[in-house]
Wavefront OBJ file of the C-alpha trace (Angstrom):
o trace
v 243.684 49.485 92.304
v 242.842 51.884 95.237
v 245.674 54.587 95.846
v 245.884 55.962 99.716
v 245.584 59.373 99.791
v 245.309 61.635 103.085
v 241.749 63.627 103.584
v 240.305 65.816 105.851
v 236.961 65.468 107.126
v 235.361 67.698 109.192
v 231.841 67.497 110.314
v 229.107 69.342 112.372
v 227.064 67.964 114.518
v 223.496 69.168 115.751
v 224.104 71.118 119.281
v 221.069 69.279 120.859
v 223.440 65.864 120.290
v 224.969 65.092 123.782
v 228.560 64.485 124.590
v 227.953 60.537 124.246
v 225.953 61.024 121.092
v 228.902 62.894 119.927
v 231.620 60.229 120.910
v 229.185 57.118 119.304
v 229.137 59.184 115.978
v 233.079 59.307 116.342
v 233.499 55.711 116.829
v 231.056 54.717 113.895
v 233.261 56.669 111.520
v 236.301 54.983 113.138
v 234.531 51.770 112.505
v 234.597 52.133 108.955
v 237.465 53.345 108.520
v 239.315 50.380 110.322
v 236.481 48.261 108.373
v 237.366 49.067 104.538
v 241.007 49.178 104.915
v 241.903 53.251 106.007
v 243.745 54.637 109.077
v 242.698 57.667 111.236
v 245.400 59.264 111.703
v 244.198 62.164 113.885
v 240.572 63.295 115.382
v 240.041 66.840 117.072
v 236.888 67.550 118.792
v 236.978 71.308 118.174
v 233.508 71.662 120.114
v 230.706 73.911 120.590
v 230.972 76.531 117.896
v 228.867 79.708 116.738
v 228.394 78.669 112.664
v 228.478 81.750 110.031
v 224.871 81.210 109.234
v 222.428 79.247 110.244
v 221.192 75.868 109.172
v 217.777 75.275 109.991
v 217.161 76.221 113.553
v 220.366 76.003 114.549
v 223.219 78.502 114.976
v 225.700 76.314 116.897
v 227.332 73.387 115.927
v 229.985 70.749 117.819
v 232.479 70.533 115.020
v 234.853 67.773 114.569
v 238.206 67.197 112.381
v 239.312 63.869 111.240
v 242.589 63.002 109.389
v 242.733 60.123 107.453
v 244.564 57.955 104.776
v 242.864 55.647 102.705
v 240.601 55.456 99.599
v 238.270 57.506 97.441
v 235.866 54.430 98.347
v 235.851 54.827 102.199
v 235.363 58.599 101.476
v 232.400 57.867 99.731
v 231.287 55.413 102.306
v 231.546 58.031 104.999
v 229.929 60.446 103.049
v 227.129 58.191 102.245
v 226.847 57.497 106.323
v 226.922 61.305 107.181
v 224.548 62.133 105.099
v 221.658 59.894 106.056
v 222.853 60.485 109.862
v 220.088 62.827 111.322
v 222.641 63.958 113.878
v 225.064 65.363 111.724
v 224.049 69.540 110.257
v 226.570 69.402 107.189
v 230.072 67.841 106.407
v 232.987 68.595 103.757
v 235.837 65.827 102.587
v 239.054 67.749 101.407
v 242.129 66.021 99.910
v 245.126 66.952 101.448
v 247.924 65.230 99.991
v 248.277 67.434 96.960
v 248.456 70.814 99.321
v 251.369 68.835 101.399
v 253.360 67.783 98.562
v 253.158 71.038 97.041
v 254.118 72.760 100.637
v 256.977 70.374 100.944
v 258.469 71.265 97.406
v 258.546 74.832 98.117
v 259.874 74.483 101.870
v 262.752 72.556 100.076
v 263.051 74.792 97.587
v 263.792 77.945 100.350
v 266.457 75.617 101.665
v 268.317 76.013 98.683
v 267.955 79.473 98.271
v 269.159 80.436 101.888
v 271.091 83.466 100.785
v 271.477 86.326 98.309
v 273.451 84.532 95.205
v 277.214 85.962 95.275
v 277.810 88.770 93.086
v 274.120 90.181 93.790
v 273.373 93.833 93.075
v 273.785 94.470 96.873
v 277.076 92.959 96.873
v 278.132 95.045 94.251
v 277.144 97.985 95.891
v 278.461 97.590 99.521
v 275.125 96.630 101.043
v 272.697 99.142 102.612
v 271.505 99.222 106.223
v 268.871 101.635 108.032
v 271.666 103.132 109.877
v 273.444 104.437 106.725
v 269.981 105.679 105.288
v 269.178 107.865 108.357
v 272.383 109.391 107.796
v 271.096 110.556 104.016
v 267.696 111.655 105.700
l 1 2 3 4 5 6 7 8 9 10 11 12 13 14 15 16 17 18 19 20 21 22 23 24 25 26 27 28 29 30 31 32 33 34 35 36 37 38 39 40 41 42 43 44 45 46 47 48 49 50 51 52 53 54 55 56 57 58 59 60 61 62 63 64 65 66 67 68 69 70 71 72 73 74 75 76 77 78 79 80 81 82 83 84 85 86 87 88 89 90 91 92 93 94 95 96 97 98 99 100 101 102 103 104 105 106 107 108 109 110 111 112 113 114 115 116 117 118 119 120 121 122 123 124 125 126 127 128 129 130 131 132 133 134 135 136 137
């Protein structure tokens, strides 16, 4: 049984690659994802970027994001494709879905905690604000 889960996938292409080079690369990994079953659910061409060190001779890179749902099979499929491409410098496949559930428990858990609980110490005490404290100064 093969669970969707969300992934990010961002790759770096060589900076010698044209823009059509680029674009063919893009539609080869959308052509496997539509092939074994995942959808892309966002791309970002981030472009032309400075990298923090260099790999080989090069110390550019056009970097692209992908979003996408499907399988740990495609992933390894697309892994297995960038790596043999000569055109792409390095790659990295994170999975998301964890982080966003995780981010979506704790922005529902703020909801529910949108104010002091009654009977707080500040309560109790009449409340402070700056104004009274530069009084005391």
């Amino acid at each position: 049984m093969s669970t969707s889960r969300q992934y990010e996938l961002v790759y770096i292409v060589s900076p010698e690659a044209s823009e059509q080079e680029v674009t063919d690369l893009h539609t080869q990994v959308e052509t496997q994802i539509a092939r074994i079953g995942g959808e892309l659910v966002k791309s970002e061409n981030w472009g032309r970027r400075k990298m923090a060190y260099e790999i080989g001779p090069h110390k550019e890179g056009v970097y692209v994001l992908e979003l996408i749902n499907g399988s740990g099979e495609l992933m390894k499929e697309l892994e297995r494709r960038l790596r043999v491409s000569e055109r792409v410098l390095r790659y990295l496949v994170v999975r998301v879905d964890e982080e966003l559930r995780a981010a979506e428990r704790t922005r529902s858990r703020r909801k529910v905690r949108t104010g002091p609980p009654e009977g707080s110490a500040s309560d109790e005490m009449g409340g402070f604000d700056r104004a009274d404290d530069a009084e005391v100064r």
